[in-house]
N, C-alpha and C positions, 0 to 999 in steps of 0.2 A: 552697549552692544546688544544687538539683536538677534535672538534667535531665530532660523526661519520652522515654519508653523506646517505643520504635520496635517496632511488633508486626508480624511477621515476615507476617501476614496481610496486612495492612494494604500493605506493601511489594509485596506479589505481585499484588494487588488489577488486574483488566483491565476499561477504562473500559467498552469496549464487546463484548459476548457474541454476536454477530448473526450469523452470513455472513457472509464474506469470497469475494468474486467475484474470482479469478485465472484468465488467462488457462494454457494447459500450461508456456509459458515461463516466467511468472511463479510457479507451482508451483513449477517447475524450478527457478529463481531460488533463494527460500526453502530448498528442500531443500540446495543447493550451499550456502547461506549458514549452515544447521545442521552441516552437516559440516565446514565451515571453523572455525564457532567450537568445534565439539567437537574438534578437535586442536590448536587452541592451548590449551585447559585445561591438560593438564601440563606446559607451559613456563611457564604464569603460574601455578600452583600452586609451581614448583620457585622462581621468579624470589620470591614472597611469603615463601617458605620459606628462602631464601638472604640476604633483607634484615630478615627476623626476627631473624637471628645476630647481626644488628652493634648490639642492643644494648635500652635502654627503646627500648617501644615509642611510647611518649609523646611522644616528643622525633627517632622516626626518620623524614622525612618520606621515604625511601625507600621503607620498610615502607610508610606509608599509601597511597603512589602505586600500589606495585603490590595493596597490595588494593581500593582502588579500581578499577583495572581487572579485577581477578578478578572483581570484586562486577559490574559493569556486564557481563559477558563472562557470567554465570550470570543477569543480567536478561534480556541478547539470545538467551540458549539460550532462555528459560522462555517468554518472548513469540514467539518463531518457533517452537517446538515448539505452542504456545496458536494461532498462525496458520494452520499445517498442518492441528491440526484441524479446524478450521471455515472452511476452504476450499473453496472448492463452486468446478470447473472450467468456465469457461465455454467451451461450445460456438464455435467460431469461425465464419462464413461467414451465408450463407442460410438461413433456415428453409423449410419445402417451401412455409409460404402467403405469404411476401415479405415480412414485415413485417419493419419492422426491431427488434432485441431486443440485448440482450447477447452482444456478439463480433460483430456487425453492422458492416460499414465502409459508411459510407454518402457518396457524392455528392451536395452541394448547390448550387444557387445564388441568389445575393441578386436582388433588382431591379436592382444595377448590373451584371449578368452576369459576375460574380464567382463562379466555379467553387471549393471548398472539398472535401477530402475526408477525412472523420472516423473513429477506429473508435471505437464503444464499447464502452467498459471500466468494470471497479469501480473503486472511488476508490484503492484501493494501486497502480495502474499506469496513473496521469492523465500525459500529458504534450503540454501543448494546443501546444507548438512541433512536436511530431513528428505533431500530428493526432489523439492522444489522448486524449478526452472521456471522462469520469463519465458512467454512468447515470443519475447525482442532482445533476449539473450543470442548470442551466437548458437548455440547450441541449438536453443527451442526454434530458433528463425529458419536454420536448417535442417530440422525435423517437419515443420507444419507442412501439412497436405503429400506426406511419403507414406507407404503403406507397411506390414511386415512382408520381411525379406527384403527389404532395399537397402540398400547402402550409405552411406552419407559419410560425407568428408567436408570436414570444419576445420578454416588455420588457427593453430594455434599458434603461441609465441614460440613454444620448438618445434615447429614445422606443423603440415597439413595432421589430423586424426582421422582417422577413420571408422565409423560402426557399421554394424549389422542391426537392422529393427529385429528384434526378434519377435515381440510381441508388440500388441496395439490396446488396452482395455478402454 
């Protein structure tokens, strides 16, 4: 029986080519996380190289563990290096005409005078506990390019919502 054979293209393959919208932290982030996994390389090259010794490789589940990690550790290089470059830094704060846009924290409130405040972000650095909204969230998609004092109405699953922008930072 034959297995069929894994094309080294094909492995490398990045679903999506578009933009990536990172905050300076979030750049930041990435570049500390390339350099983290570029100095464990030769401890997991030495660690694949030291359990290749102890014999077939067929039958060493040590060997495969660690190149398994090798393999994954040259995947997270190749896709944070492929994220880096098509990173585009978003601006944070106010734009000079108020609207709200990317890196925008904005103040809202519902009809039950329920105060919320959001920033938004690309989707690599969403985190809706900490107040961190997507662009391409319903939410943030319905906020981009509104000012304070307008209104905005998003459906949700029980029915249309409605805020107040209160503020724009």
């Amino acid at each position: 029986m034959q297995f069929p054979k894994r094309r080294l293209s094909d492995a490398l393959k990045i679903r999506d080519d578009g933009p990536i919208y990172l905050t300076p932290e979030g750049i930041k982030r990435l570049k500390e996380k390339l350099i983290r996994l570029k100095q464990e390389l030769p401890d997991l090259i030495a660690e694949a190289k030291r359990t290749a010794a102890y014999g077939d490789r067929s039958d060493n589940a040590e060997y495969k563990e660690a190149k398994s990690i090798l393999r994954r550790t040259h995947r997270q290089i190749l896709g944070t290096e492929d994220q880096l470059k098509r990173a585009i830094e978003i601006t944070l704060g106010r734009n000079a005409t108020g609207t709200i846009k990317l890196g925008s924290t904005v103040i809202l409130e519902s009809k039950e005078r329920v105060r919320k405040t959001f920033q938004i972000v690309g989707p690599y650095e969403t985190n809706p506990e900490r107040g961190r909204i997507s662009h391409q969230s319903p939410l943030g998609a319905a906020l981009i390019d509104h000012t304070k004092g307008e209104k905005i109405t998003i459906q949700t699953m029980n029915g249309p919502k409605e805020f107040l922008v209160i503020e724009v930072h």
